[in-house]
C-alpha positions in Angstrom: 0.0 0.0 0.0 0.9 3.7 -0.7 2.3 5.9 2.1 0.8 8.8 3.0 2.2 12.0 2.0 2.2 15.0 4.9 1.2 18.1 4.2 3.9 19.8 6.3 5.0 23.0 4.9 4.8 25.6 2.0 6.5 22.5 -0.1 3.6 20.0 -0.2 2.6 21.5 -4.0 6.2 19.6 -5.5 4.7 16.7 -4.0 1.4 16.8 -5.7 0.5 14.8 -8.9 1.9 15.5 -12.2 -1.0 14.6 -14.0 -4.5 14.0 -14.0 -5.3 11.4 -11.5 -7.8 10.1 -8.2 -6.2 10.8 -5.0 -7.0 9.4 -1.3 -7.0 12.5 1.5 -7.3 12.2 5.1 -9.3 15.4 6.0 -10.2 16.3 9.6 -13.0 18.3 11.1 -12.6 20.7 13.5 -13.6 18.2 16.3 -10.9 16.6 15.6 -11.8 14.0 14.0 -10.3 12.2 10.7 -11.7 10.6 7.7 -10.5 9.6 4.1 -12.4 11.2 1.3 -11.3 10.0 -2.5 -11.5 13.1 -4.9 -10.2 13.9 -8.5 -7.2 15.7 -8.5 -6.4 18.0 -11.8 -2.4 18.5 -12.0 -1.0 21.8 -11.8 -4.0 22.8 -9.3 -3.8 22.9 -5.1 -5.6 20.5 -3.2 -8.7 22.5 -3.0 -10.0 20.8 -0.1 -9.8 22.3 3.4 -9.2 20.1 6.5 -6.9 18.2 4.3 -3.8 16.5 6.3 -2.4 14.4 4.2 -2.7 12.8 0.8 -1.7 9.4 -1.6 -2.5 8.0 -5.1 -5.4 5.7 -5.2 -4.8 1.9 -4.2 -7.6 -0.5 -4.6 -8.5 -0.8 -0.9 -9.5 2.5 1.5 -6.8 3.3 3.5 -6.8 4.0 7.0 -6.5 8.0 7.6 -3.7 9.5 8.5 -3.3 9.8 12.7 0.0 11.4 12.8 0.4 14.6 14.9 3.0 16.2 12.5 0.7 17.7 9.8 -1.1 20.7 9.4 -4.2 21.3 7.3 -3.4 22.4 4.0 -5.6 26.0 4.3 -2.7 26.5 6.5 0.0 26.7 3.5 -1.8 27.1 0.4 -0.8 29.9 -1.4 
C-alpha cells in the first residue's frame, strides 16, 4: 500500500500529482476527528479541499487515515 504523503510546509505542491489522477486524502474536522475522502485531482492545481492532512495515489482498498500529529491542514499553506 501507498504511504501517505504529509502536508507539512509551504512545499507540499512539488509533491502533488503531475498529472490528472484520483487521489486518497485524510481530512479532519474541526472536532478533531479524521476521515479519508477519494477526490479527482487536476495536475498543476492545489488541493482545494480544506481540513486536508495528508494525501496518496489511489490503491484498490480505502486506507486507513492519516493519525500522525506532525501535519497541518493544507488551508494553513496554500498559497
Amino acid at each position: 500500500m501507498e504511504q501517505w504523503i504529509v502536508i507539512r510546509d509551504f512545499d507540499y505542491k512539488e509533491k502533488l500529482p503531475k498529472e490528472d489522477c484520483m487521489i486518497w486524502i485524510t481530512r479532519v474536522f474541526f472536532t478533531g476527528e479524521r476521515w479519508v475522502q477519494k477526490v479527482e485531482y487536476y495536475a498543476g492545481e492545489n488541493i482545494e479541499w480544506d481540513g486536508t492532512l495528508a494525501w496518496m495515489p489511489d490503491c484498490e482498498k480505502e486506507p486507513d487515515p492519516y493519525m500522525g500529529d506532525d501535519a497541518i491542514t493544507v488551508q494553513n499553506v496554500r498559497s
